[in-house]
C-alpha positions in Angstrom: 52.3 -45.0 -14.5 51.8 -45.4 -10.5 52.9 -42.2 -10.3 51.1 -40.1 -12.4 47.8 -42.2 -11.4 48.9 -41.1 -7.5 49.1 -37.8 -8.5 45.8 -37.3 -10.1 44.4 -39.1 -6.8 46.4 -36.5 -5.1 45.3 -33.9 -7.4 41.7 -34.7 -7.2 41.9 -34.9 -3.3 42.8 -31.7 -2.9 39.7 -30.4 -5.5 37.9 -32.5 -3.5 39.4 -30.2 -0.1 38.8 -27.2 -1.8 35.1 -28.0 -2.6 34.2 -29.0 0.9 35.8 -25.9 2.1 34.0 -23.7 0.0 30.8 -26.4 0.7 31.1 -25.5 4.6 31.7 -21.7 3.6 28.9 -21.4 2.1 26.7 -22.9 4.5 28.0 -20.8 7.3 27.3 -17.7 5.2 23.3 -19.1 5.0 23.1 -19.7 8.4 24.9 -16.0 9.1 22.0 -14.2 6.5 19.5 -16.5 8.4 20.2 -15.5 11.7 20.8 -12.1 10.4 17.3 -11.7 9.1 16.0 -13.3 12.1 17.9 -10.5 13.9 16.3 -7.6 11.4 12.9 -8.9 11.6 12.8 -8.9 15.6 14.0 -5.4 15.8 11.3 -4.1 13.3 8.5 -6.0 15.0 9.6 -4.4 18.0 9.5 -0.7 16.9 6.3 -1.4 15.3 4.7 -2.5 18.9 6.3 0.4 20.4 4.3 2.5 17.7 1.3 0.7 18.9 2.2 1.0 22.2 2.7 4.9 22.0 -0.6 5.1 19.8 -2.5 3.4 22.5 -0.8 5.2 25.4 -1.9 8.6 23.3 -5.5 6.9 22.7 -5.7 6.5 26.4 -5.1 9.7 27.7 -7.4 11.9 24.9 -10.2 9.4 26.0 -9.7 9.7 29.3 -9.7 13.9 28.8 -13.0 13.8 26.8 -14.6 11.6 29.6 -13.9 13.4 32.3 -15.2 16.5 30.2 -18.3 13.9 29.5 -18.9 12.9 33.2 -18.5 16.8 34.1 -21.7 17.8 31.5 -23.6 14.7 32.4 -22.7 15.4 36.4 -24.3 19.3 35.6 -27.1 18.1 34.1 -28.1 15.8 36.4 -28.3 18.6 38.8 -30.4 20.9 36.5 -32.8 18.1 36.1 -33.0 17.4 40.1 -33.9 21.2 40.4 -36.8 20.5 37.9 -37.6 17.4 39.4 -38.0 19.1 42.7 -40.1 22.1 41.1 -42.3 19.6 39.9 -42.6 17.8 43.0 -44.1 21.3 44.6 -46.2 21.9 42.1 -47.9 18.1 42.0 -48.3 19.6 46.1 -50.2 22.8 45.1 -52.2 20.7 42.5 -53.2 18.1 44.8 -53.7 20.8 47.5 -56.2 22.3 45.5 -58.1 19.4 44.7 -58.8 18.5 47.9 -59.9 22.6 48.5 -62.0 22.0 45.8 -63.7 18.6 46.8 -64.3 19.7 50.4 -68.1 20.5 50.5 -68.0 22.3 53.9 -65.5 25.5 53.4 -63.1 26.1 56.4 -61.8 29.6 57.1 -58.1 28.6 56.1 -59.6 26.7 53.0 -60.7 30.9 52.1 -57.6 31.8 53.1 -56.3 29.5 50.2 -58.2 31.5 47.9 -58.1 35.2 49.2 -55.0 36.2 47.2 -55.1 33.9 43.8 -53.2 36.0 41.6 -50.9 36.7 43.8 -50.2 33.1 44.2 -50.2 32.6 40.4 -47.9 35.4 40.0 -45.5 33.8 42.6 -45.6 30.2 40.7 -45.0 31.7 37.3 -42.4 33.6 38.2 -40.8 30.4 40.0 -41.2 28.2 37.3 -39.8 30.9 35.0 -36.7 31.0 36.9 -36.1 27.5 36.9 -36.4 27.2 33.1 -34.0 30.4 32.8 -31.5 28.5 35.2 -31.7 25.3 34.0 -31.3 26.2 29.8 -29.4 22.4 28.3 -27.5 25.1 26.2 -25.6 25.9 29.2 -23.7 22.9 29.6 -22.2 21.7 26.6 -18.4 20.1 25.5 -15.7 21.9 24.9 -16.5 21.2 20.8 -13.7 23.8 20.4 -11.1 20.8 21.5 -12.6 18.4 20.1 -12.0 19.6 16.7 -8.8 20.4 17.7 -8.1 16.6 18.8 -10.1 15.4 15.6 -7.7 17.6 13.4 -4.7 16.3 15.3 -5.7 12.9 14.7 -6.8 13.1 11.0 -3.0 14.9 10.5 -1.2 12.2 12.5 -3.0 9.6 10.1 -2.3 11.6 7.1 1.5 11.6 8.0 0.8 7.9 8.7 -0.4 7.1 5.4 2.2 8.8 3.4 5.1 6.8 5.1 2.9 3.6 5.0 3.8 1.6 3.4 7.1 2.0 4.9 8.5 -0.1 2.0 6.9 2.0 -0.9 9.0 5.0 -0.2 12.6 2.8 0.1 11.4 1.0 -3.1 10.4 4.0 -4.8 13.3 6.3 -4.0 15.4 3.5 -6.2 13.2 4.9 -9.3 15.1 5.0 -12.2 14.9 6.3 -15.5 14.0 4.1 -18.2 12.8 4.6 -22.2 12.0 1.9 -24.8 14.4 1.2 -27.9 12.3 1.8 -31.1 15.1 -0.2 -33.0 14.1 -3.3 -31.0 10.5 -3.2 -31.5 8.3 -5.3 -33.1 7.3 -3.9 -36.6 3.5 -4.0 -35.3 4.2 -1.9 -31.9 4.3 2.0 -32.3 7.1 3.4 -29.6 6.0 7.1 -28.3 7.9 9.8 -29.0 9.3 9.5 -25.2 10.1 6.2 -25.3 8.0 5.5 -22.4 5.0 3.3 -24.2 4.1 0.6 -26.5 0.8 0.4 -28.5 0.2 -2.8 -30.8 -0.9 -2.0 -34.5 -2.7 -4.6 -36.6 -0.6 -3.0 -39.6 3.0 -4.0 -39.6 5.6 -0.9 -39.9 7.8 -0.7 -42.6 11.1 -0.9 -40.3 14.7 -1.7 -41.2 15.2 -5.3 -40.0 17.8 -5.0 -37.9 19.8 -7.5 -35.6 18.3 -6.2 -32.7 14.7 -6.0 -33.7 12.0 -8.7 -32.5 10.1 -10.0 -35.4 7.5 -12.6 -34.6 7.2 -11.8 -30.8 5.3 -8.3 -29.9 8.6 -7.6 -27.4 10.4 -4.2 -27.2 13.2 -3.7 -24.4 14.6 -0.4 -23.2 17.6 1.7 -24.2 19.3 1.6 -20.7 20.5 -1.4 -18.9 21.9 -1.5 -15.3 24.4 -4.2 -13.6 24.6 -3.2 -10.5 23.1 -1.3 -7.4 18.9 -1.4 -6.8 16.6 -0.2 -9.6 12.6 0.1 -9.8 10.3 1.2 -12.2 6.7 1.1 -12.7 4.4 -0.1 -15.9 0.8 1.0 -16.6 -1.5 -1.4 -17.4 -4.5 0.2 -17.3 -6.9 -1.5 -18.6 -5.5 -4.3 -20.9 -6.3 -7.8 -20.5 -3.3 -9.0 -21.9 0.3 -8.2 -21.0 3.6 -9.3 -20.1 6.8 -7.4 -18.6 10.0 -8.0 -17.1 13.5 -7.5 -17.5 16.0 -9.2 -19.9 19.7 -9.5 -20.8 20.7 -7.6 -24.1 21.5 -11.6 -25.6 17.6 -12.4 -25.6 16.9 -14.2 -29.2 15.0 -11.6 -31.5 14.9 -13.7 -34.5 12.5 -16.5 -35.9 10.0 -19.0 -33.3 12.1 -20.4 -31.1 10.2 -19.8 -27.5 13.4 -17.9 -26.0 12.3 -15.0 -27.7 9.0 -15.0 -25.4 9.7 -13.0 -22.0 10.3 -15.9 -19.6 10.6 -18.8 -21.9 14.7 -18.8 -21.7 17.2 -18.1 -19.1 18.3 -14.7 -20.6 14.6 -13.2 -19.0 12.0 -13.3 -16.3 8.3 -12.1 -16.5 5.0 -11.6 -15.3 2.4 -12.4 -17.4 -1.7 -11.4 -17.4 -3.8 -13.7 -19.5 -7.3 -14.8 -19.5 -8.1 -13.0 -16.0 -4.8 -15.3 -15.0 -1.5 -13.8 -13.6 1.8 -16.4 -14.2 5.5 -15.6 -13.5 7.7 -17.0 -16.2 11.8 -18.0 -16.2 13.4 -20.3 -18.1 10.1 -21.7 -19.4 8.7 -22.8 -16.3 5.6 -21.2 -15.1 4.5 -20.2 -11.7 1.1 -19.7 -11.5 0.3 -16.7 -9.1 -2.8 -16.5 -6.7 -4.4 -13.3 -7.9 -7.7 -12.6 -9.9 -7.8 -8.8 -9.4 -6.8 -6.5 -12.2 -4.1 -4.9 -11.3 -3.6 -1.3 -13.0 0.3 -0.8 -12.3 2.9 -3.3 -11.9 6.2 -2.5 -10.5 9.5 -4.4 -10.9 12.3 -4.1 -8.9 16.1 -5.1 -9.6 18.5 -5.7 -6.2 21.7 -6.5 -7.9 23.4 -7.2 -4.5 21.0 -9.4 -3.4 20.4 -10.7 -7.4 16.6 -10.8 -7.2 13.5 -9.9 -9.3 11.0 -8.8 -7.9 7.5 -8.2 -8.9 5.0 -6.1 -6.8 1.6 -4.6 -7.3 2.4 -0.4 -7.2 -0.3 0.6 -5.5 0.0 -1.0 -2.1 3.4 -2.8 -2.8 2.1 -6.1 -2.4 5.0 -8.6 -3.7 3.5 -11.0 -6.7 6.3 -13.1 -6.8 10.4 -12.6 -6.5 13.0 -14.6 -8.6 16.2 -15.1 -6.5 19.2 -15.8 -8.9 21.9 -15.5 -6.8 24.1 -13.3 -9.6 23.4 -12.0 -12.3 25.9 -12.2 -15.8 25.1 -9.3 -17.4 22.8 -5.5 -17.6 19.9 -6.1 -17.3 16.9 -4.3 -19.4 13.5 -4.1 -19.2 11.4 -5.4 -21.6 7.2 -5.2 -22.1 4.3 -6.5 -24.5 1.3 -5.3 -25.1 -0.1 -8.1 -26.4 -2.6 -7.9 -29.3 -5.6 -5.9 -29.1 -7.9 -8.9 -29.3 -10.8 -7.6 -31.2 -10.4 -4.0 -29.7 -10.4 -5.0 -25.3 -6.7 -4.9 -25.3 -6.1 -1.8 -27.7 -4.8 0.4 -24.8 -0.8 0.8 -24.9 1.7 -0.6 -21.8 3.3 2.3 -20.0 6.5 3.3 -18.1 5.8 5.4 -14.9 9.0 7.3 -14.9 10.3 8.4 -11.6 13.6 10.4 -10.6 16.4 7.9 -10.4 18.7 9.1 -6.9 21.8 6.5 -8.5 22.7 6.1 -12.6 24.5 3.0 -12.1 24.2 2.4 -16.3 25.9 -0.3 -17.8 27.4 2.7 -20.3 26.7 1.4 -23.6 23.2 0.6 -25.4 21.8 -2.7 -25.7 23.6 -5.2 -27.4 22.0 -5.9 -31.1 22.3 -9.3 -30.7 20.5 -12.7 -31.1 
């Protein structure tokens, strides 16, 4: 009896070993993906302040360009004004010389002289006066406008090429698109499937469907034909105008039979979900709720699958702003999407839930069709 007690303590010990191993293992690896993502996250700050930096160095320089070409017309014009200023000046002179000719009450032989030859002098003066305006037209000194649209263009292409690679992320999620259509033999009897498989509608009258094992019959749930285990995947769901909605992905083993709440996206651990209720947006797993901290009605939804680093991640399309991520760790089987409508609530949520298809650059498909199970 000693003995064999010695050797469980023995036995256990080394469990114990093992454990403690694995414990340290697995700490060094966090601390190796920690310092790792420090590492990425430095280098991508840093290329984006040398963007900056080149942006403002470029920003500098075409300033600089149209100032100089600024304090060149303003410099010209300065001295077309002096040459009026001056004309001016000479003929406030003549004026003021001719007053006092005219207010002298005894007339002086040079005063006649003044007047001997008026036309003359009036000829002289327009002609003067005629040649400053021709010389000093504002039309003559302009910018080179020619340039500027050039630079303008530049710029509005540069910012056209920046737009379409920002958000940097949108195009590496996006070019993990992949290919996904709904299962009609899954879908609730009330939800009409489109031809494509690539929408659900909700219909107050309930199909007459075979009831098969796979089919969801209380919850308005429909899941897609393909499933993936591994490698990244991304799709994105129209939801246009509904005010109700929820969509995720699933294992093929989600419940499709009876009340039981595992059957709702999110309530069991076979499926994870965004939900959009009541103007209220809530991320669902295993039952628990995560309430998100958005009001705005979003009008497509993307979800993205990273089976290496076994995540879930929710994101709004448009900008790729992330709603909320479930990190899992692994994951034990293909995983699906899966959507519903909801009901059409007197009409305000009547409009169907849509896949956005996209071209899928890697088909890493489970191989075989969802499981009929429950």
């Amino acid at each position: 009896m000693p003995e064999t007690v010695e050797k469980h303590q023995e036995c256990l010990k080394k469990q114990r070993e093992a454990v403690k191993y694995r414990l340290k293992k697995l700490a060094a690896r966090q601390s190796e993906i920690t310092k790792k993502s420090s590492v990425i996250r430095e280098n991508i700050i840093l290329k984006y302040q040398e963007i900056q930096a080149a942006l403002d160095e470029d920003l500098r320089i075409t300033l600089s360009h149209l100032e100089m070409e600024e304090r060149a017309a303003v410099s010209a014009l300065d001295g077309l004004m002096e040459r009026n200023c001056s004309l001016i000046q000479e003929i406030e002179q003549d004026l003021a010389r001719l007053t006092v000719a005219l207010d002298q009450t005894d007339t002086e032989p040079d005063t006649m002289s003044f007047f001997s030859y008026p036309d003359q002098q009036d000829t002289e003066s327009v002609d003067r006066v005629v040649n400053m305006l021709n010389g000093t037209d504002p039309s003559s000194v302009s910018l080179d406008e020619v340039k500027a649209d050039q630079i303008l263009s530049l710029t509005n292409n540069m910012l056209l090429l920046i737009c379409s690679q920002t958000p940097i992320i949108k195009n590496l999620i996006k070019s993990y698109s992949s290919e996904m259509s709904l299962d009609p033999e899954t879908a609730h009897p009330k939800l009409i499937i489109s031809p494509k498989g690539d929408s659900a509608t909700y219909t107050d009258t309930w199909q007459q469907l075979p009831d098969l094992p796979g089919r969801f019959d209380t919850t308005l749930n429909v899941i897609s034909s393909q499933g993936y285990s591994f490698g990244r995947h991304y799709w994105e769901i129209d939801v246009t105008g509904k005010t109700y909605w929820e969509l995720g992905v699933t294992y093929p083993t989600i419940p499709r039979k009876g009340t039981t709440e595992d059957c709702w996206l999110g309530r069991g651990d076979e499926s994870w979900c965004v939900e959009f209720f009541d103007g209220e947006y809530t991320a669902w797993h295993g039952g628990v709720p995560h309430q998100l901290p958005f009001t705005k009605r979003f009008c497509r939804i993307g979800v993205f699958c990273n089976f290496p680093a076994g995540s879930v991640m929710f994101l709004e399309a448009d900008n790729m702003t992330p709603l909320f991520s479930f990190c899992t760790g692994t994951f034990s089987d293909c995983l699906h999407l899966a959507l519903c409508p909801g009901h059409d609530h007197s009409g305000t949520n009547a409009k169907p839930i849509s896949i956005c298809n996209g071209t899928s650059p890697t088909r890493d498909l489970c191989g075989v069709a969802p499981q009929k199970s429950f």
